[in-house]
DRENROFI-103626 format. One record per residue (C-alpha): residue number from 1; residue in three letters; x negated, z, y. Coordinates in Angstrom, 1 decimal, always signed. Each point is the difference from the previous one (the first is absolute). Layout:
BEGIN
k	r	east	up	north
NUM	ala	X	Z	Y
...
END
This chain:
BEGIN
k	r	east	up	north
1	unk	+125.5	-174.4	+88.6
2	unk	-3.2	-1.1	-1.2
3	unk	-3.7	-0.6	+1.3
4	unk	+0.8	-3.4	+0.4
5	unk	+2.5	+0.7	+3.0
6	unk	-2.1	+1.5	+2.5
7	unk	+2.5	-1.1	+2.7
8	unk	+2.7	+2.0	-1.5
9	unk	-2.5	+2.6	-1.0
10	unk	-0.7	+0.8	+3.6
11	unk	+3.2	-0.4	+1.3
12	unk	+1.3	+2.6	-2.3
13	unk	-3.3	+2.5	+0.5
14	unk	+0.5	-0.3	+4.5
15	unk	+4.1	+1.0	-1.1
16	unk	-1.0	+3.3	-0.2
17	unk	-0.6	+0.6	+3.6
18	unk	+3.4	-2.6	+1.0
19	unk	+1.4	+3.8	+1.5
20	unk	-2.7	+0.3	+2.2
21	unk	-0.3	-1.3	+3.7
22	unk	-1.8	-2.8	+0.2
23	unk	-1.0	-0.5	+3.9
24	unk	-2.5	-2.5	+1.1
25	unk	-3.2	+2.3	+0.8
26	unk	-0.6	-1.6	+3.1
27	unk	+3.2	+1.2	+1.2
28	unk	-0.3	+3.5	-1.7
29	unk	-3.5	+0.8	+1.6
30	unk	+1.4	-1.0	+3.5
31	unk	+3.6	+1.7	+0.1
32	unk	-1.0	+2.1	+2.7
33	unk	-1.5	-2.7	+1.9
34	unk	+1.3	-1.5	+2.7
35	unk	+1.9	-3.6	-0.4
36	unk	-2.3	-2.4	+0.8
37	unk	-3.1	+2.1	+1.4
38	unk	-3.5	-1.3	-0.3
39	unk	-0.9	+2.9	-2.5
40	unk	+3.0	-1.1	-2.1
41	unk	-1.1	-3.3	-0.1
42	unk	-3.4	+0.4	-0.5
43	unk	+0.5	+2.3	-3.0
44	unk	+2.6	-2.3	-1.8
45	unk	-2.4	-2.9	+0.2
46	unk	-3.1	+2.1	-1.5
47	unk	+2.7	+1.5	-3.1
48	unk	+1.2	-3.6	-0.7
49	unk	-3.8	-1.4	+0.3
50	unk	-0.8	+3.1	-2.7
51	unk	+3.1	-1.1	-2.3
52	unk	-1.0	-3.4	-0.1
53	unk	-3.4	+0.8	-0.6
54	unk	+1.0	+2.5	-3.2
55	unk	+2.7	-3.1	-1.2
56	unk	-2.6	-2.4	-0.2
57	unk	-2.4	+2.2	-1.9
58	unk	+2.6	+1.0	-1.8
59	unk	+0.8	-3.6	-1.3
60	unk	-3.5	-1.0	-0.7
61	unk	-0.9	+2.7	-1.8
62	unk	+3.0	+0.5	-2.1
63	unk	+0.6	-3.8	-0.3
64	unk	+3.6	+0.2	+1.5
65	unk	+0.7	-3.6	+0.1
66	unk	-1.3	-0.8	-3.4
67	unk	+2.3	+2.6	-1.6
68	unk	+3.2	-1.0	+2.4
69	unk	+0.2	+3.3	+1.5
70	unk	-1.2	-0.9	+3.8
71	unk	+3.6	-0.4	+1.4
72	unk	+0.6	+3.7	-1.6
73	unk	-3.5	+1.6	+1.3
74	unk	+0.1	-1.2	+3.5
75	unk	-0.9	+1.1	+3.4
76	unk	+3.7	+1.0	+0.6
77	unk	+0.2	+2.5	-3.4
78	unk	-3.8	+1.6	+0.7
79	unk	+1.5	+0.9	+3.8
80	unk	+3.1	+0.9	-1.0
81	unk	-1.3	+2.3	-2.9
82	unk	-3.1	+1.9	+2.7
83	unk	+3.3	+0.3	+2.1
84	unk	+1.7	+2.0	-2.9
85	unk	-2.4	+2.2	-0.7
86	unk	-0.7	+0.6	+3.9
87	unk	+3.8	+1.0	+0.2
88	unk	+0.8	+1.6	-3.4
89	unk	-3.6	+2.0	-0.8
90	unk	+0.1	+3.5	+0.7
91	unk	-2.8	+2.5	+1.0
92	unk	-2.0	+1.7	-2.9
93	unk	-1.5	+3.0	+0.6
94	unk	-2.3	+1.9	-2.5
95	unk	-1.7	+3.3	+0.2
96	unk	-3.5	-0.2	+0.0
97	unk	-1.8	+0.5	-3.5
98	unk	-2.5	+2.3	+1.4
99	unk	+3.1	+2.2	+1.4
100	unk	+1.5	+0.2	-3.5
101	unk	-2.8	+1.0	-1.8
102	unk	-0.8	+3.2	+2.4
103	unk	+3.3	+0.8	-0.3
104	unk	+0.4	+0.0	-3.6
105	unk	-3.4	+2.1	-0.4
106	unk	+0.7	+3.1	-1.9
107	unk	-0.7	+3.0	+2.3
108	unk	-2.7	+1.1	-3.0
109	unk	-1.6	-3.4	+0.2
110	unk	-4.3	+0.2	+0.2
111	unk	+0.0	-2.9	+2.1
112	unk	+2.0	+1.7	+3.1
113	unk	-2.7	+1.7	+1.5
114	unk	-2.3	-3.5	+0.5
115	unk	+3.3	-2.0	+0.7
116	unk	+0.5	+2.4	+2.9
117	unk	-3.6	-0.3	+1.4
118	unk	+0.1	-3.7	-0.3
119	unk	+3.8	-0.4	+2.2
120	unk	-1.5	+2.4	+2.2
121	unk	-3.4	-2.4	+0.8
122	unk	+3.0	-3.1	+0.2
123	unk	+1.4	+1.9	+3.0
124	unk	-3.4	+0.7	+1.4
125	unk	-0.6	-3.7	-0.1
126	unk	+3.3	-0.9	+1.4
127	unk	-1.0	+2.5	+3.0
128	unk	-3.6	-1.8	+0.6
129	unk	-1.1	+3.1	-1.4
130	unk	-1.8	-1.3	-3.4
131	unk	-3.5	+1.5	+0.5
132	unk	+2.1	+3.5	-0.8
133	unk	+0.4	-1.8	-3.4
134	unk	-3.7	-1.0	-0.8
135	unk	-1.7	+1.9	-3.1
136	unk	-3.7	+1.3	+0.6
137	unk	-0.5	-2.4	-2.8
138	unk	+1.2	-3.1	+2.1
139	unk	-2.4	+0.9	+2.9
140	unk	-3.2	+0.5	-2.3
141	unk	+1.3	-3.6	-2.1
142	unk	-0.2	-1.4	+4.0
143	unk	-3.1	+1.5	+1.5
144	unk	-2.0	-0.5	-3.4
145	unk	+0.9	-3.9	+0.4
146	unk	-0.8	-0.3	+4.1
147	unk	-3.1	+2.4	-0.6
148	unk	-1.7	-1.7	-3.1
149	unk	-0.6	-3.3	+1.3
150	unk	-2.9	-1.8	-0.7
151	unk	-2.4	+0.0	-3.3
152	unk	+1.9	+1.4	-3.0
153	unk	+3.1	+0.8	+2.4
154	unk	+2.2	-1.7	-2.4
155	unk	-0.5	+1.7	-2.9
156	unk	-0.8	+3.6	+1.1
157	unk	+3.7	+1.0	+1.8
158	unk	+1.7	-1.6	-3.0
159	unk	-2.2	+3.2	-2.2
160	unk	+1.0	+2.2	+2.9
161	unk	+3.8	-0.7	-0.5
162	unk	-0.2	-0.3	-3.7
163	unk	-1.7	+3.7	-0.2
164	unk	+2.4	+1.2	+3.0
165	unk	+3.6	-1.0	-2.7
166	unk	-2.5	+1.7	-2.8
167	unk	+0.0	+3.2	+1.7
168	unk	+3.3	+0.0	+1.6
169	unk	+2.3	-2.1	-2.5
170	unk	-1.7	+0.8	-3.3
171	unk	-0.9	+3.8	+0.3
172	unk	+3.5	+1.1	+1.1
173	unk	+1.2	-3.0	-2.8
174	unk	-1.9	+2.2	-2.6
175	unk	+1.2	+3.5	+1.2
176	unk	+3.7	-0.8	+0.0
177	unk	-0.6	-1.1	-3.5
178	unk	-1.2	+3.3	-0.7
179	unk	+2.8	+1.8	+1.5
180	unk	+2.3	-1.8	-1.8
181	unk	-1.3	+0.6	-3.0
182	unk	+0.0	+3.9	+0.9
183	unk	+3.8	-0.5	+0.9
184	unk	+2.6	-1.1	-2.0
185	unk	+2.0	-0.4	+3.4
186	unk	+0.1	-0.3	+3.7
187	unk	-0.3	+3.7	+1.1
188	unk	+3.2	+1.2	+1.7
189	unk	-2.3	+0.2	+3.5
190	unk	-0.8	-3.3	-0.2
191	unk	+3.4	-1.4	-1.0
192	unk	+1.4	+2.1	+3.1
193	unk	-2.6	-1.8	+2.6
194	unk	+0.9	-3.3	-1.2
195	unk	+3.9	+1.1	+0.6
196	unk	-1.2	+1.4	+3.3
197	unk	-1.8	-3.7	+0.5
198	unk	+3.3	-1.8	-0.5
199	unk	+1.9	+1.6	+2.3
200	unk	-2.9	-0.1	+2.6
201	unk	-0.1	-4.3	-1.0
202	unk	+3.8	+0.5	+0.5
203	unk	-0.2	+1.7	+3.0
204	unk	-2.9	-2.4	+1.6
205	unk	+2.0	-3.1	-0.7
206	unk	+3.3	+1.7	+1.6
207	unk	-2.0	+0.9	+2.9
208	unk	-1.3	-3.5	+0.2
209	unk	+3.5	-1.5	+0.5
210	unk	+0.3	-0.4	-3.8
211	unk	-1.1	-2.3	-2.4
212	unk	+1.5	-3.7	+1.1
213	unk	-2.6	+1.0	+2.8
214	unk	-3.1	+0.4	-1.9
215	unk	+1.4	-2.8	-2.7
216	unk	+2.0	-1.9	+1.1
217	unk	+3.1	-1.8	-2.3
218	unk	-0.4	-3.1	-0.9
219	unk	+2.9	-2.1	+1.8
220	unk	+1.2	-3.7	-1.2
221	unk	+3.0	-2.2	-0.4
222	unk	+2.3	-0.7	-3.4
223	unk	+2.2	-2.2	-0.9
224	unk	+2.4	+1.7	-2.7
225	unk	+2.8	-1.9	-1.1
226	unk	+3.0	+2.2	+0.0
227	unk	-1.5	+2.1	+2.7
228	unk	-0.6	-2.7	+2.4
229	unk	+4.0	-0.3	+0.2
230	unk	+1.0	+2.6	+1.2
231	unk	+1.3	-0.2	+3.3
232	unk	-0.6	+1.7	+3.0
233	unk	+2.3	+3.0	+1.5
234	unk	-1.1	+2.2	+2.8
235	unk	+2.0	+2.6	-2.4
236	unk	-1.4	-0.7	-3.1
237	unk	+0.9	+1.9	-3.2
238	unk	-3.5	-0.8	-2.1
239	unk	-3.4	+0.1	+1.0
240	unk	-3.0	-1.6	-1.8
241	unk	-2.9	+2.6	-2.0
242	unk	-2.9	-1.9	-1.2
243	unk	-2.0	+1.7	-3.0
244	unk	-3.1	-1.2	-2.1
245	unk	+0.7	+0.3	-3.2
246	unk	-3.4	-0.5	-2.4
247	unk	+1.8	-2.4	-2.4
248	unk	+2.1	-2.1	+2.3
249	unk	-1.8	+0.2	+3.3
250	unk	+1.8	+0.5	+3.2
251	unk	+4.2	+1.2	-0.8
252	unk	+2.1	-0.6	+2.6
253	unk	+3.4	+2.4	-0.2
254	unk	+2.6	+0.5	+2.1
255	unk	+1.3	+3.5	+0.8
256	unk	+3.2	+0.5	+1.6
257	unk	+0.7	+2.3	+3.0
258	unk	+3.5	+0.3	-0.5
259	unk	+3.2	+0.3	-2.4
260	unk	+0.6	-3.7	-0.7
261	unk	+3.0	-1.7	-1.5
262	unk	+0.6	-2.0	-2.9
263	unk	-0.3	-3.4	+1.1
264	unk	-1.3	+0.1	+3.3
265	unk	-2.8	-1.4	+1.4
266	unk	-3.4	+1.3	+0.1
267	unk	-1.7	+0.0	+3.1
268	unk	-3.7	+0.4	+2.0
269	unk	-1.2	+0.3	+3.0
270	unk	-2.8	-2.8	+1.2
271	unk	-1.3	+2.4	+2.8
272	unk	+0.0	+3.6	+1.7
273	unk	+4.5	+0.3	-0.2
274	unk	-1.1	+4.0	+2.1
275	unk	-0.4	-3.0	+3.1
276	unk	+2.4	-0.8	+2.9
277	unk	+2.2	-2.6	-0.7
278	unk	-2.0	-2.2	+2.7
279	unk	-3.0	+0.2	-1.5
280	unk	+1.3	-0.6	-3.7
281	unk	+1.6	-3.1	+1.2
282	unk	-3.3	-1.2	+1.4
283	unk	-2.2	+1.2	-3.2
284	unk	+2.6	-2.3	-2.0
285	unk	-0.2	-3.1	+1.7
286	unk	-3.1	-1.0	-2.4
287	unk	+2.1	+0.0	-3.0
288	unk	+2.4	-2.6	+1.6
289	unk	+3.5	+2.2	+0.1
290	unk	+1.8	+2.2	+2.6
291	unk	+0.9	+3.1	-1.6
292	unk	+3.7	+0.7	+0.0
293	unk	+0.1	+3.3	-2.6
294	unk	+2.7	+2.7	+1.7
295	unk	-2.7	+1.2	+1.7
296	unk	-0.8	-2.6	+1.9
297	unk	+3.5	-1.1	+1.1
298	unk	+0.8	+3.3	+0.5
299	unk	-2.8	+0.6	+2.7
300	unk	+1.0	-3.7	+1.8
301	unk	+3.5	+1.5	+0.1
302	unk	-0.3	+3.2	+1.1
END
């Protein structure tokens, strides 16, 4: 095919997702709506009011018509394709960079010991308790701007906190320089406090209910093309691991929980499977399908 098809050009690039569902997403966002309720309504008519909307722009700004492709790119294909990904996409969850990079801190590391001070004022400030976490050198910085109003006020605390970072930042900027260059190494004493520091920072996020507490992962959706067709099994015999690799970005592999034969066919579970079968039923209805795995019909039957 050449540029000069663009018909068959995008007829052949939308193939690749031919194995997917393709659901209206009016009727995807209101499968758990009742048939005919006012709220079921009212949503469907605001969806198709958006997909018109994004058609139109759509066809202006890409010149659809001029280029023959407006019977292709329609209102029908942008619904269909949002109802796709609303059925197919899958739940990305990352750890939080922040999280990764204490945890990959060398026990030895310099930087432990401030690290640890600073998670221990986030807490503080989590627990309306941040004046615990405000230096002497914040409060002068603030009462040497409220105190010094009036004639020359504006440039005397600015010499104030200039002098105060002289004293405090370069002095102990200048001895450290001189101890290193006494020292060919961290002395073992200090290399043992900053271990000690570690597994105090450790010990302070544990305490804390761990680290997705303090930092939170970063959640999202995916749409992964061999991933996204795996089928649902309240028994399943894969799960999804999500890594970030620095080269590629976020790798998604699949790690199997059990023996599984040549041949057969992987599958994942869409929610919580450690749920009654009642309330795994009712978590499914969203994706459109009544589970029937063995599990399933074996609790209708039994």
């Amino acid at each position: 095919m050449s540029e000069e098809n663009p018909v068959e050009l995008t007829k052949a690039a939308l193939s690749s997702y031919d194995s997917y569902v393709h659901n209206l997403w009016w009727d995807v966002a209101t499968l758990s709506m009742k048939k005919g309720s006012k709220q079921k309504v009212k949503l469907e008519k605001s969806l198709k009011g958006l997909v018109k909307e994004a058609a139109s722009l759509l066809r202006d700004t890409l010149k659809l018509k001029e280029r023959g492709l407006h019977h292709i790119l329609n209102e029908e294909l942008i619904s269909r394709t949002i109802g796709m990904f609303e059925q197919n996409n899958i739940g990305v969850r990352l750890t939080n960079p922040i999280t990764t990079f204490i945890s990959n801190l060398p026990e030895d590391d310099e930087r432990i010991p401030e690290l640890r001070e600073q998670v221990e004022c986030v807490y503080d400030m989590i627990d309306d308790e941040a004046d615990v976490c405000d230096s002497d050198e914040e409060y002068e910085d603030v009462e040497g701007e409220e105190g010094e109003e009036g004639e020359g006020g504006d440039e005397e605390p600015e010499s104030d906190a200039e002098s105060v970072e002289d004293d405090e930042g370069g002095d102990n900027s200048s001895k450290t320089e001189i101890e290193d260059d006494n020292q060919d190494s961290t002395s073992p004493e200090d290399s043992e406090e900053t271990k000690k520091s570690k597994k105090a920072l450790d010990q302070l996020i544990e305490d804390n209910g761990g680290a997705d507490t303090l930092f939170p992962p970063l959640d999202g959706t995916g749409f992964f093309m061999t991933t996204c067709k795996i089928n649902h099994s309240c028994d399943p015999n894969v799960f999804v691991q999500y890594n970030q690799d620095p080269y590629l970005g976020l790798v998604l592999e699949l790690v199997a929980l059990k023996d599984i034969e040549e041949g057969e066919e992987l599958v994942q579970s869409y929610i919580d499977q450690n749920l009654p079968t009642e309330k795994r039923q009712k978590a499914l209805r969203d994706y459109g399908f009544q589970c029937r795995c063995h599990r399933c019909i074996e609790s209708s039957t039994a």
